[in-house]
VMD Tcl script that draws the C-alpha trace (Angstrom):
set ca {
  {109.17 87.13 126.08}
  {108.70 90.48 127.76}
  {106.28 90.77 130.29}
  {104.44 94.08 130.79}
  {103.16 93.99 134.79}
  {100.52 96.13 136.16}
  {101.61 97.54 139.96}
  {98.68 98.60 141.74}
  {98.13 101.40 144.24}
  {98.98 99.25 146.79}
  {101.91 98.23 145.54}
  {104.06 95.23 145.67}
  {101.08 93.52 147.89}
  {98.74 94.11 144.77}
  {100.50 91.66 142.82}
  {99.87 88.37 141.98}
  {101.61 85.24 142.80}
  {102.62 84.21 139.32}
  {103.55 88.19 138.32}
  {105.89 87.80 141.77}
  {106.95 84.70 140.21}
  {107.93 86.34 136.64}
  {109.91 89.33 138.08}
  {111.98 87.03 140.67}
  {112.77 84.72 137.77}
  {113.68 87.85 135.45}
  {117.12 88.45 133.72}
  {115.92 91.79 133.27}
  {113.16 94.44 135.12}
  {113.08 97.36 133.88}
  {110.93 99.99 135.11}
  {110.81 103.59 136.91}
  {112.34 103.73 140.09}
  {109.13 103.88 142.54}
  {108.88 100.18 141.03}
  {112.08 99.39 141.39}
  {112.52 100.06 144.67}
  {110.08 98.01 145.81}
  {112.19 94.80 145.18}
  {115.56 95.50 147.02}
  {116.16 91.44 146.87}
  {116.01 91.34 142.97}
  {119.32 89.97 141.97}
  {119.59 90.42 138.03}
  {119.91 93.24 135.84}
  {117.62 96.62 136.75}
  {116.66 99.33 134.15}
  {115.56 102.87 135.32}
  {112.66 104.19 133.03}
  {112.73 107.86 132.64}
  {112.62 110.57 129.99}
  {115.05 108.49 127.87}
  {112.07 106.17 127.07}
  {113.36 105.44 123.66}
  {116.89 104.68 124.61}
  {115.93 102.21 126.76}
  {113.57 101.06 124.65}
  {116.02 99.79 122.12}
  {117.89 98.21 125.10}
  {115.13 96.36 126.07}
  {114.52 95.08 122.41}
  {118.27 94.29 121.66}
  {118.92 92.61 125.46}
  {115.79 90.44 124.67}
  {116.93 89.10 121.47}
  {120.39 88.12 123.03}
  {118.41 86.59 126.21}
  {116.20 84.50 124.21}
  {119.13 83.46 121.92}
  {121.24 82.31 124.94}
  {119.14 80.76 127.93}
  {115.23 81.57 127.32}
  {115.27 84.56 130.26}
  {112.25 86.84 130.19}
  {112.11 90.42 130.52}
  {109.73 92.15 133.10}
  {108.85 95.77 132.43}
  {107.27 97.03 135.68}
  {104.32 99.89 134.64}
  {101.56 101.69 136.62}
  {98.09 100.04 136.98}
  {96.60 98.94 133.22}
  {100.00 99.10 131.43}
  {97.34 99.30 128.38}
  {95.80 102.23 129.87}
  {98.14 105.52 128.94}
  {100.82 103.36 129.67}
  {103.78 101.93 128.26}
  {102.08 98.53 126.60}
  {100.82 100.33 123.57}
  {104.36 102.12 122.80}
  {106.33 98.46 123.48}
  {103.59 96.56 121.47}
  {104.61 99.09 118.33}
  {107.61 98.53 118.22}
  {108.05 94.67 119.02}
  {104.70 93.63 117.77}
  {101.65 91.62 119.59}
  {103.54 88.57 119.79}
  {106.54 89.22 122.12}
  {104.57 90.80 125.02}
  {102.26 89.61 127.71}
  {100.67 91.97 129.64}
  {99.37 91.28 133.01}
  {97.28 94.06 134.14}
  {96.07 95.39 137.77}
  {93.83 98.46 139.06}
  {94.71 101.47 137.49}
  {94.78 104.67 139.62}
  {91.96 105.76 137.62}
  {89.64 103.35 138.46}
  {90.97 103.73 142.44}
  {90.37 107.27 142.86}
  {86.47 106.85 141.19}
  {85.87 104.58 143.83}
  {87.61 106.48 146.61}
  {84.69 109.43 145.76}
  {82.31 106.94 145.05}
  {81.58 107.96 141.28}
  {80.77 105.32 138.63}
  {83.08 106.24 135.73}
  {80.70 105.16 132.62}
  {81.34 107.23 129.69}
  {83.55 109.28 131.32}
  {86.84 111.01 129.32}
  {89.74 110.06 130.10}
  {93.14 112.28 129.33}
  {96.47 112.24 129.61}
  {98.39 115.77 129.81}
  {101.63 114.80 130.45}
  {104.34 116.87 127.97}
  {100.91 118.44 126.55}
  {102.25 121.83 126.26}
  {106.04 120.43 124.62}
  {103.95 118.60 122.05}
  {101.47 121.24 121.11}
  {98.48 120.05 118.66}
  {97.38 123.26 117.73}
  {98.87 125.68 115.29}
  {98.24 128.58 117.49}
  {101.08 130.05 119.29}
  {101.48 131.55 122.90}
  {98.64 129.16 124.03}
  {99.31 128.87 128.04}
  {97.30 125.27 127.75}
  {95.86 123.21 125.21}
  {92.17 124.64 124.39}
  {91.73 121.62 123.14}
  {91.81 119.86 126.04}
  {89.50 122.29 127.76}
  {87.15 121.90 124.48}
  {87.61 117.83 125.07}
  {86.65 117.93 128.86}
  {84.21 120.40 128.57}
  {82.16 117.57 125.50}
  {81.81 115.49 129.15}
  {79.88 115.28 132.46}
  {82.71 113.60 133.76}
  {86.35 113.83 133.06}
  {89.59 111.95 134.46}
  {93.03 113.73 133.97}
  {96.18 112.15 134.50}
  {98.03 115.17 135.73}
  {102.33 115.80 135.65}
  {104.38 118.77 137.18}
  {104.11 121.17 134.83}
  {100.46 120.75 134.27}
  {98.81 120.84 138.02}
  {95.39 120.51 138.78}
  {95.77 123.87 139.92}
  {96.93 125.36 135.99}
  {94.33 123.10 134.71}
  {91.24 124.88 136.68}
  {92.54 128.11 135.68}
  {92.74 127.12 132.30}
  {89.16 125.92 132.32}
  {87.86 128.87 134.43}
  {89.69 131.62 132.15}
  {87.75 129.91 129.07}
  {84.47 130.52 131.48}
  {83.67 127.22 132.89}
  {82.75 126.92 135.94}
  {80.17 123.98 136.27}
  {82.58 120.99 137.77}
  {82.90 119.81 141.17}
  {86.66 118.88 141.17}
  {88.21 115.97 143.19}
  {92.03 115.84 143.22}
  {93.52 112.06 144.93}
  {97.13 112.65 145.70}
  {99.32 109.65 146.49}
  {96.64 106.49 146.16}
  {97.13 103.47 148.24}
  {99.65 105.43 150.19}
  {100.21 106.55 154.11}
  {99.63 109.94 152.73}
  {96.40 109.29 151.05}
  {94.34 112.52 150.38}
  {91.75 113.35 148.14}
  {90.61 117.28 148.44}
  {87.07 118.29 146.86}
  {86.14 121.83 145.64}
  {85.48 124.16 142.73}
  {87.55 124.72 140.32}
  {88.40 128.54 141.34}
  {89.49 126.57 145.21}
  {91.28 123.85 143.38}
  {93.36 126.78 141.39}
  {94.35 127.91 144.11}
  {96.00 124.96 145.65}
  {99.36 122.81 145.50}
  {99.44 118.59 145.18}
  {101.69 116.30 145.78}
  {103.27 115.12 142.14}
  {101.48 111.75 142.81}
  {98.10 112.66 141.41}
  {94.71 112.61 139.28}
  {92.20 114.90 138.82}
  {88.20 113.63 138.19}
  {86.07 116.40 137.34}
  {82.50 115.95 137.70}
  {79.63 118.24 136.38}
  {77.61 119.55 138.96}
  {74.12 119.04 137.53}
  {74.63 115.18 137.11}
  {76.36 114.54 140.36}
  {74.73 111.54 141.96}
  {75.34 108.71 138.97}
  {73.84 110.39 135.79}
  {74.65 109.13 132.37}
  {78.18 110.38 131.12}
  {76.72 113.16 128.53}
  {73.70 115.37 128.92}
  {71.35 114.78 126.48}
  {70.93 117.96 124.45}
  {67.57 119.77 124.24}
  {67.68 122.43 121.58}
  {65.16 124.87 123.71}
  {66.99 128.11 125.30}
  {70.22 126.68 126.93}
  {72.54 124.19 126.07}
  {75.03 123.96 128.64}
  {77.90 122.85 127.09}
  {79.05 121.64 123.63}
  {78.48 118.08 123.47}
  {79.90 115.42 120.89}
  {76.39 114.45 120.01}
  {74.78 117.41 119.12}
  {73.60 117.26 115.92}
  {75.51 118.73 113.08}
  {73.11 121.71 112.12}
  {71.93 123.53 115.34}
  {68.26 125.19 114.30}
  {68.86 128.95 114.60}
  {66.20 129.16 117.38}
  {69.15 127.81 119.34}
  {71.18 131.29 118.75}
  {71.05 134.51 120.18}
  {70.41 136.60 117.12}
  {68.44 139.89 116.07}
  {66.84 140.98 112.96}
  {67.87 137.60 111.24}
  {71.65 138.37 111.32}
  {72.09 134.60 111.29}
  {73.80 131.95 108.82}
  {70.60 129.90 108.19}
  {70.89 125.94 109.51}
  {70.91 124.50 106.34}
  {73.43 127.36 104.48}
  {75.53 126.69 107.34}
  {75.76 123.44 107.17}
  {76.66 123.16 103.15}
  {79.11 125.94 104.21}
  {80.46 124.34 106.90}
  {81.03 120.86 104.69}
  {83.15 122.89 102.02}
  {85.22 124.93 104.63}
  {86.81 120.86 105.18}
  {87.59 121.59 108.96}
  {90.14 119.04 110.34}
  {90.53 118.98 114.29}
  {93.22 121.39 114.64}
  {91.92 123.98 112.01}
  {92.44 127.56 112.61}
  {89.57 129.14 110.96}
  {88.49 132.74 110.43}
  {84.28 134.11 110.28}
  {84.26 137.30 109.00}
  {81.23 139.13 109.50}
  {80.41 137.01 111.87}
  {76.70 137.97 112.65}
  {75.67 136.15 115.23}
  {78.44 134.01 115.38}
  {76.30 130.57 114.23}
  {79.00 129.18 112.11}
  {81.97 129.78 114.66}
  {80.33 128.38 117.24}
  {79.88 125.28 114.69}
  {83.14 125.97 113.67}
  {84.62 125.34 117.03}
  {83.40 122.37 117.85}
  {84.71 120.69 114.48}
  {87.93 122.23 115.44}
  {88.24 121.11 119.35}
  {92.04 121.61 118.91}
  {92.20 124.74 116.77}
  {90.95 128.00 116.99}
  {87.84 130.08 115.38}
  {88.25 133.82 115.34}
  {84.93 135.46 114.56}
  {85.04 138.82 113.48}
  {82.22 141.39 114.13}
  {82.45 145.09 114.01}
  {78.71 145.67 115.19}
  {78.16 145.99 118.98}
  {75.08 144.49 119.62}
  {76.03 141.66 117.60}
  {79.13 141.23 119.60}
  {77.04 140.54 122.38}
  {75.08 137.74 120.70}
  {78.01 136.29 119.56}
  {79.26 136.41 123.42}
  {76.21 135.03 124.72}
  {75.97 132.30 122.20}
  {79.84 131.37 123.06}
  {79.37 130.99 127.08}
  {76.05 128.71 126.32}
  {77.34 126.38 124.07}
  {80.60 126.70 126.35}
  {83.39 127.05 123.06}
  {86.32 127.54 124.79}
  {88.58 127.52 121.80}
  {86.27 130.90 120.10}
  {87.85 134.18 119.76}
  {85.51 137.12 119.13}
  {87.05 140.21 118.02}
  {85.29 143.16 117.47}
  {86.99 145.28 114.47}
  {86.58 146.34 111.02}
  {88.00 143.60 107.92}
  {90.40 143.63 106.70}
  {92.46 146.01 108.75}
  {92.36 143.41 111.36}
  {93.23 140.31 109.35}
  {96.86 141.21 109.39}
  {97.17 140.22 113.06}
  {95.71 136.84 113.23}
  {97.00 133.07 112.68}
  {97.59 132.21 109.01}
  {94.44 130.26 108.38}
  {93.45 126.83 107.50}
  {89.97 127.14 106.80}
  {87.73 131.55 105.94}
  {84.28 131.76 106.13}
  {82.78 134.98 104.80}
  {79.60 135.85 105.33}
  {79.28 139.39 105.09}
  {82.44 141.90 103.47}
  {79.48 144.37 101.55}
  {81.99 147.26 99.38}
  {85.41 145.81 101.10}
  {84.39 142.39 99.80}
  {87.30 142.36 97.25}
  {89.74 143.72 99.92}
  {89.17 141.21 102.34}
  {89.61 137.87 99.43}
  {92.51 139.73 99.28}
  {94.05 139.32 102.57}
  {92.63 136.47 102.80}
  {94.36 134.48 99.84}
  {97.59 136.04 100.96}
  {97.38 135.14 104.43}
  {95.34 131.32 103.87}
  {97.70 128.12 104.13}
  {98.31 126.47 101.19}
  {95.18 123.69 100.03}
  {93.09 126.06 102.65}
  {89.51 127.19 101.73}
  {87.82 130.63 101.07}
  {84.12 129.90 101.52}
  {81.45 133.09 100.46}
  {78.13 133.66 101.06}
  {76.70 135.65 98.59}
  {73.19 137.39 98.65}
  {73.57 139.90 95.58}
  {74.92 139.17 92.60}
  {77.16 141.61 92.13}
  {79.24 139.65 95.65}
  {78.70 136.88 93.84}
  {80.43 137.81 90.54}
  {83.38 139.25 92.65}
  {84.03 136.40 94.82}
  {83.70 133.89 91.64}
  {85.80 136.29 89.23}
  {88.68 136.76 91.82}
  {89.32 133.03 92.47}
  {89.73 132.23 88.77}
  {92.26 135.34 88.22}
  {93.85 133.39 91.11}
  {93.59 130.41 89.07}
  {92.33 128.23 92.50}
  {89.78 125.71 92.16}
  {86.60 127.28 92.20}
  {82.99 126.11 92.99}
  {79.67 127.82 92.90}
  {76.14 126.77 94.01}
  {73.20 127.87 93.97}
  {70.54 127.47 96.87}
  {67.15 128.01 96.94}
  {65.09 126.94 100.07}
  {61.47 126.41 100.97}
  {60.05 125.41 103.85}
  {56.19 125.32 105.05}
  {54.79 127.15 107.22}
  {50.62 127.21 108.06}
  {47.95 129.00 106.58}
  {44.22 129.60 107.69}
  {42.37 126.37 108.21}
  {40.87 124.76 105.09}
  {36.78 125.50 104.14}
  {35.70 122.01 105.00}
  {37.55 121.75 108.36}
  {39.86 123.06 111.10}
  {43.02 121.20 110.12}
  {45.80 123.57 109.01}
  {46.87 123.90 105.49}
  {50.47 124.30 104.44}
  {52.04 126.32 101.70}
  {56.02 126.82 100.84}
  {57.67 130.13 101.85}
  {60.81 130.48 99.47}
  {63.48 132.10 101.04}
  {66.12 134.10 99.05}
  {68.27 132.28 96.97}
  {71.76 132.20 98.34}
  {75.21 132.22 96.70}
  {77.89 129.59 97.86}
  {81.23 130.55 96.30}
  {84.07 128.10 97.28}
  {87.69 128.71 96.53}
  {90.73 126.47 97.49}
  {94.46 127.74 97.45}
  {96.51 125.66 95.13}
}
mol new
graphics top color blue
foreach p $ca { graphics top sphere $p radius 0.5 }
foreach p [lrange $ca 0 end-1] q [lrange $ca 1 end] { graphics top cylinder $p $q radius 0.2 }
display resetview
């Protein structure tokens, strides 16, 4: 049997009398070497856990085989806290199965450092970032840290981080304050249960400025529901939402925009567009003509770990689009004022192209487009005239992709004078335009 034990921050002391028992009575303990060192009398064979996790992985799995074979001995892996809690328990129960572990858990620095600031942590995020930036989700290059981590936090009114040397509390404020937030109070708790015990409170722009011990986690809480608040806000769709929020409905009403003279992908065209663009979590995904920038900010929260370039060569819009990024807070949104498709050719190879406007360089840009798109990615138009419609359709079967085309017309009420017998409102359907969805996918 292998036994997975939980060290608190208090170390050896935090144990229990039977986990004492276990490791004293251990053919093997494995573990890092904080751990180890904290049992100078243990006789038997030791292990250092480092960066060569899966080497000694396989160690541990063939030296318990031989163990059991020859005397019954046990194996003790020492771990940090809730082995099950980004620990090592989940990675030895993979690959040895349910059945030949036992974990024995104990306080996790997690839940230590909420109650050293005197936070509850319901619904609060957890993360891990350690090797984040050698194991890269996104598809995006030259990214200094994951967006969409900063996306993930940013979903939460409070957020734990389990920190590593390469990224600090420090490069994870920047990160968050050069993607424009701003709204956490930030507590960093350097070396719990420790002599040299500290936990420093400030903004992020005082925490980026500052240097921890190794020995650390980071709780971030937002400043409008300090005090004990739920974990999320709950999301009023009147003029500011302050971040992007996992439960915000999918379909934002356009009132919720920053928008002029109805330059605006309408809720419920957006949403059919945004079902046959198939985002996945790591999409990169191009808006041309992207108005007011409805969709991309849609866009971006589907694709938390990607990236959504929206491209806009009108000024003012610009500025809607900017103003409707920093209130629904999408960190991983790139607006780029220029002309398509001149400045296609400079972008990420796409997973996922929304157009919704093109006019006369309509056929231009599907051309870049299907040249530049990833292969089973998805060109999805808008078209208002039928003349865009009968290009879009006509180029993707030359192309010979798999092409769709709907139709949808839209009514909704809206009041009329009251009626002759009383004061009650009457209600009569306004039909809006019909609009054009024309859906391509690359082979």
């Amino acid at each position: 049997m292998i036994y997975i034990i939980g060290i608190g921050v208090e170390g050896k002391s935090s144990l229990s009398q039977r986990a004492l028992k276990l490791i004293q009575g251990a053919g093997m303990l494995a573990g890092g070497r904080r751990h180890l060192a904290s049992f100078p009398g243990y006789t038997g064979e030791r292990v250092v856990i480092g960066s060569n996790l899966d080497a000694i992985i396989k160690a541990i799995c063939k030296e318990s085989e031989v163990r059991s074979q020859k005397s019954g001995e046990n194996i003790v892996v020492l771990a940090t806290g809730d082995p099950s809690f980004f620990g090592i328990a989940d990675f030895l129960i993979k690959r040895l199965g349910k059945d030949a572990v036992e974990i024995i858990p104990n306080v996790n620095t997690m839940q230590y450092a909420f109650a050293k600031i005197k936070e509850n942590w319901n619904n609060a995020r957890f993360l891990s970032v350690h090797g984040r930036n050698k194991s890269q989700k996104s598809k995006v290059k030259s990214q200094k840290f994951d967006e969409g981590t900063v996306n993930e936090i940013t979903k939460y009114d409070k957020a734990g981080i389990f920190t590593d040397p390469e990224n600090t509390p420090a490069k994870i404020a920047k990160a968050m304050m050069d993607k424009g937030v701003e709204d956490y109070r930030v507590y960093v708790c350097e070396d719990l249960g420790t002599d040299k015990e500290k936990i420093t409170e400030g903004t992020l722009a005082q925490i980026a400025r500052k240097r921890f011990s190794p020995l650390n986690v980071m709780v971030l809480i937002r400043q409008e529901v300090r005090g004990g608040g739920a974990g999320k806000t709950n999301a009023h769709f009147v003029s500011h939402i302050p971040h992007p929020t996992s439960h915000i409905p999918f379909g934002i009403p356009d009132f919720s925009f920053s928008h002029s003279n109805g330059m605006i992908t309408k809720e419920e065209i957006r949403v059919i567009s945004l079902s046959k663009l198939k985002l996945k979590q790591d999409s990169v995904v191009w808006d041309i003509g992207a108005g007011s920038g409805s969709l991309s900010i849609e866009a971006a929260m589907f694709a938390n770990y990607g990236k959504v370039f929206a491209v806009e060569k009108d000024a003012g819009r610009i500025k809607h689009i900017e103003e409707n990024k920093k209130k629904f807070n999408a960190v991983n949104l790139e607006i780029i004022r220029a002309n398509a498709p001149d400045s296609l050719k400079s972008l990420p190879a796409p997973d996922a192209v929304f157009i919704g406007g093109g006019g006369k360089d309509i056929a231009q840009i599907l051309d870049v487009c299907s040249k530049r798109i990833r292969r089973g990615g998805r060109i999805v138009v808008n078209a208002i005239t039928l003349e865009t419609l009968a290009t879009a359709a006509n180029f993707f079967q030359k192309k010979k992709w798999d092409v769709e085309t709907i139709s949808v017309n839209i009514a909704k009420t809206k009041d009329i004078a009251a009626g002759e017998y009383g004061h009650t409102p009457l209600h009569i359907f306004n039909a809006h335009n019909p609009v054009f969805i024309v859906v391509g996918e690359r082979p």
